[in-house]
C-alpha positions in Angstrom: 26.5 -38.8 10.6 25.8 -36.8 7.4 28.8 -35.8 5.0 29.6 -32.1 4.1 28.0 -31.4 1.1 30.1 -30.7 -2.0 27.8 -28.5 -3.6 29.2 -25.0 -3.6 27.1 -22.5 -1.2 25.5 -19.5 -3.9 27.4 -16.0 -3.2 25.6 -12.8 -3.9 26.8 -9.1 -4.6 26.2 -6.2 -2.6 24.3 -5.1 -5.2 21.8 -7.7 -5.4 21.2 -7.2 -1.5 19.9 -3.7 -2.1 16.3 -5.3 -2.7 16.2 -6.8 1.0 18.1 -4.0 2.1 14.8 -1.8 0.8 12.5 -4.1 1.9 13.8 -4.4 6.1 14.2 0.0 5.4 10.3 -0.1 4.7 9.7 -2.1 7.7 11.5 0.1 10.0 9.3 2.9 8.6 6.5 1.5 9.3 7.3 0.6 13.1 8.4 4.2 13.5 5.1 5.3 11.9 3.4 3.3 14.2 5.9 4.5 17.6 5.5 8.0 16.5 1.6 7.3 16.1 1.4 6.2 19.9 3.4 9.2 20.6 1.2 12.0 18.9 3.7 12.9 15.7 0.6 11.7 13.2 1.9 14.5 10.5 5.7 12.1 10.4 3.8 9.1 10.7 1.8 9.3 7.8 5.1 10.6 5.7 6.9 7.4 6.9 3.6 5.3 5.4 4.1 7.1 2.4 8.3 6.8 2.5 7.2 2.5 3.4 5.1 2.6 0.3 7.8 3.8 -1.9 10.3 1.6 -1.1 8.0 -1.3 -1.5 7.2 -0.1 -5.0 10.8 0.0 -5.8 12.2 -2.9 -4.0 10.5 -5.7 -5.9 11.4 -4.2 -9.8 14.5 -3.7 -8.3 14.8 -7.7 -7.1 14.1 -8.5 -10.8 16.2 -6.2 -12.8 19.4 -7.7 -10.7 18.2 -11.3 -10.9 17.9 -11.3 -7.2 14.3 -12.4 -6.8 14.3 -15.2 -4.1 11.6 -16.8 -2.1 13.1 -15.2 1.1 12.3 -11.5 -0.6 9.2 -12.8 -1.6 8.0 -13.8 2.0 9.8 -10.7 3.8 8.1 -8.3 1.1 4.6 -9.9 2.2 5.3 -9.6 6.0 6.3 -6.2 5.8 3.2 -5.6 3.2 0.9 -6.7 6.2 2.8 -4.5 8.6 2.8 -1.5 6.3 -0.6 -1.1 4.8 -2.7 -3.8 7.4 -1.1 -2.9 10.6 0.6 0.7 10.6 -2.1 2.6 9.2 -5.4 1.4 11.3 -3.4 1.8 14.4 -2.3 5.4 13.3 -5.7 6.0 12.7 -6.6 4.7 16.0 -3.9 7.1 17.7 -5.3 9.5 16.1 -9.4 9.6 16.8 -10.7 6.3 16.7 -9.8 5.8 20.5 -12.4 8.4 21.3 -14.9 5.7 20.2 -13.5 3.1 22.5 -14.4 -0.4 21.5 -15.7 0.3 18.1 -12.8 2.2 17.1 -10.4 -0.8 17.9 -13.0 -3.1 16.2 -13.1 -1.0 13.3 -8.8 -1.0 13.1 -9.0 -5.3 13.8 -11.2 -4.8 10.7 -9.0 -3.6 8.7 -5.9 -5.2 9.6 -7.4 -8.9 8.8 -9.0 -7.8 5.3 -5.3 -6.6 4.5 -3.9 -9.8 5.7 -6.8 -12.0 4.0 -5.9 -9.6 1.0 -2.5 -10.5 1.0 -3.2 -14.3 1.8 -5.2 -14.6 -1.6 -2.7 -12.0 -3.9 0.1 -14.7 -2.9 -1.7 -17.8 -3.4 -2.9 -16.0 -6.7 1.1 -15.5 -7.6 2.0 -19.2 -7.0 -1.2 -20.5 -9.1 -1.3 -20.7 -12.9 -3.7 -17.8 -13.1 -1.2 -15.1 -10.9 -3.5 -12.1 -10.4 -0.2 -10.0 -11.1 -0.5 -11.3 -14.5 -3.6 -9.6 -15.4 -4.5 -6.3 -16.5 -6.8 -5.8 -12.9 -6.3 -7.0 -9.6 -9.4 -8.8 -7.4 -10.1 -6.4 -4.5 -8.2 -2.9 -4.0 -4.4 -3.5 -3.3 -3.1 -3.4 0.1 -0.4 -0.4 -0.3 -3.8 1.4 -2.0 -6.2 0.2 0.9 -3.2 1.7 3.1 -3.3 5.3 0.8 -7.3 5.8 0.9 -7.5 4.8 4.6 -5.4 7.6 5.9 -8.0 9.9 3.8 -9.0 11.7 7.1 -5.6 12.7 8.3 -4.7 14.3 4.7 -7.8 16.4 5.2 -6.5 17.2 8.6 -3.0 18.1 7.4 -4.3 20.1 4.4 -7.3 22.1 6.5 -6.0 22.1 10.1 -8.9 24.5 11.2 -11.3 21.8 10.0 -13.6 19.4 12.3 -12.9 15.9 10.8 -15.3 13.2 11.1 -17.0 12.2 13.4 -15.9 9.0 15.1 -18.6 6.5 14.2 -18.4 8.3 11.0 -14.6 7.4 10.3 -15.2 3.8 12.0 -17.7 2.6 9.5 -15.3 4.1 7.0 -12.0 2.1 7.7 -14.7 -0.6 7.9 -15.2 0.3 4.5 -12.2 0.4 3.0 -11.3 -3.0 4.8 -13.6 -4.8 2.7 -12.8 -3.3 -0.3 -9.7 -5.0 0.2 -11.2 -8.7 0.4 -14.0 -7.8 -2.4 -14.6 -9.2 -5.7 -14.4 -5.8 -7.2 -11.8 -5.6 -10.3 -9.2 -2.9 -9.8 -7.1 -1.3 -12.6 -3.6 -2.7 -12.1 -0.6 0.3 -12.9 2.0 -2.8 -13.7 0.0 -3.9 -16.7 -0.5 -0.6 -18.0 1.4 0.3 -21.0 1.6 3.6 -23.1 2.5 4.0 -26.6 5.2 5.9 -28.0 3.6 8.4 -29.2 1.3 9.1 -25.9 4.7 9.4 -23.6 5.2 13.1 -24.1 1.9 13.7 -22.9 2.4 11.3 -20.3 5.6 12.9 -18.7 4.0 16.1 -19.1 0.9 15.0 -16.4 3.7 13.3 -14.5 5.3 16.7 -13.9 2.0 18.4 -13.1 1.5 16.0 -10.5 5.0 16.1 -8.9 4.9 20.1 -8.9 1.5 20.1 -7.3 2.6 17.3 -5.1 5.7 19.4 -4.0 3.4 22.1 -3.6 0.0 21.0 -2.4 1.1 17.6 -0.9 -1.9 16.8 1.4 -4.6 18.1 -1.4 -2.9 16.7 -4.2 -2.9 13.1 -2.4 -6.7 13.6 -1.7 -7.0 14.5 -5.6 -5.2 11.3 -6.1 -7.4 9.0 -3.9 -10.4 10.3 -5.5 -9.2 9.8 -8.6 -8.3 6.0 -7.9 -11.5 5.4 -6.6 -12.7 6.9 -10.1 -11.0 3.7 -11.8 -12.3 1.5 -9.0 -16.0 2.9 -10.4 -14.9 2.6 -14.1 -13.7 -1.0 -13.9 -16.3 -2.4 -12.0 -19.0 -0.6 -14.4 -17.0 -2.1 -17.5 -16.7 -5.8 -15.9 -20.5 -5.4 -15.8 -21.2 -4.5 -18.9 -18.4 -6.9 -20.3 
């Protein structure tokens, strides 16, 4: 029979919770997204996508500035990754107009959904090896929360031009195809974390930031299409400059 250890069990603050507590909120946003998906709402299903991919951006910073990074938050931020950008979106999309194409639509959704999670497999065993692809000024492959963003393309069309015909279905198949292997590609992206901006540069760099929130706040749909293209831009740029390099 094993003794009680002695070794005092660690306590944590409310405070240092808040990361987990962020991370479990995005999760529940993103099986809404998906429920409301199945049910038809696709314009508060996509805004809970977006709500998912906010938290996640804030709930890891969040773990490090209070200390409270833990393997646990590490492992729950990945699953909910995988449910938030690889699962939610395709099946949205699926909702949506890629059941029209029967088979190939749910093809084209499995597609994307094991790129995300292949993505995800290789960023984490990337993060645990001595040459962590966080650490660098580019990623290997697009990001998953950005896969997620330029996959729901189509619906922010939709929203923003409701009188519109969208694609058509074999059309938006081989494009989630598409974005799916951009995910498990070789192609270097442009990494925001690594980015850093001089002193002097931050006025102008607030002053875009505004632009884009009033136009966001305005022009959401639109402005998040702007966005997309502009990403790809960079996608263009660095793969152009590893080249050349």
């Amino acid at each position: 029979m094993s003794e009680p250890s002695d070794k005092p069990e660690r306590e944590f603050s409310l405070i240092q919770l808040l990361p987990n507590a962020l991370t479990i909120a995005a999760i529940c946003a993103g099986l809404t997204a998906i429920r409301l998906g199945a049910q038809g709402n696709f314009l508060l299903a996509v805004k809970l996508i977006l709500v998912a991919g906010i938290l996640d951006g804030l709930d890891g910073r969040l773990a490090r500035a209070l200390g409270s990074d833990s393997e646990l938050g590490a492992e729950l931020d990945s699953l909910g990754d995988f449910l938030n950008f690889g699962v939610a979106p395709p099946l949205i999309l699926y909702f949506w107009a890629l059941d029209d194409v029967r088979g190939i639509g749910w093809f084209a959704a499995l597609v994307f959904a094991m790129c995300c999670v292949m993505r995800l497999a290789r960023f984490n065993v990337g993060i645990k090896s001595s040459d962590a692809e966080s650490s660098s000024a580019y990623f290997v492959g697009v990001p998953s929360p950005a896969g997620a963003l330029l996959v729901m393309v189509p619906l922010y069309w939709s929203f923003a031009f409701p009188e519109s015909t969208g694609l058509p279905g074999l059309v938006l198949c081989l494009y989630v195809i598409c974005i799916g292997l951009l995910l498990v590609s070789q192609i270097p992206t442009w990494s925001f974390k690594a980015t850093k901006i001089s002193r002097s540069n931050l006025k102008y760099f607030f002053f875009a930031l505004s632009i884009v929130f009033a136009a966001f706040l305005t022009y959401a749909w639109l402005t998040l299409m702007i966005l997309c293209l502009a990403y790809v831009g960079t996608v263009i740029w660095a793969l152009f400059r590893s080249e050349k390099a």
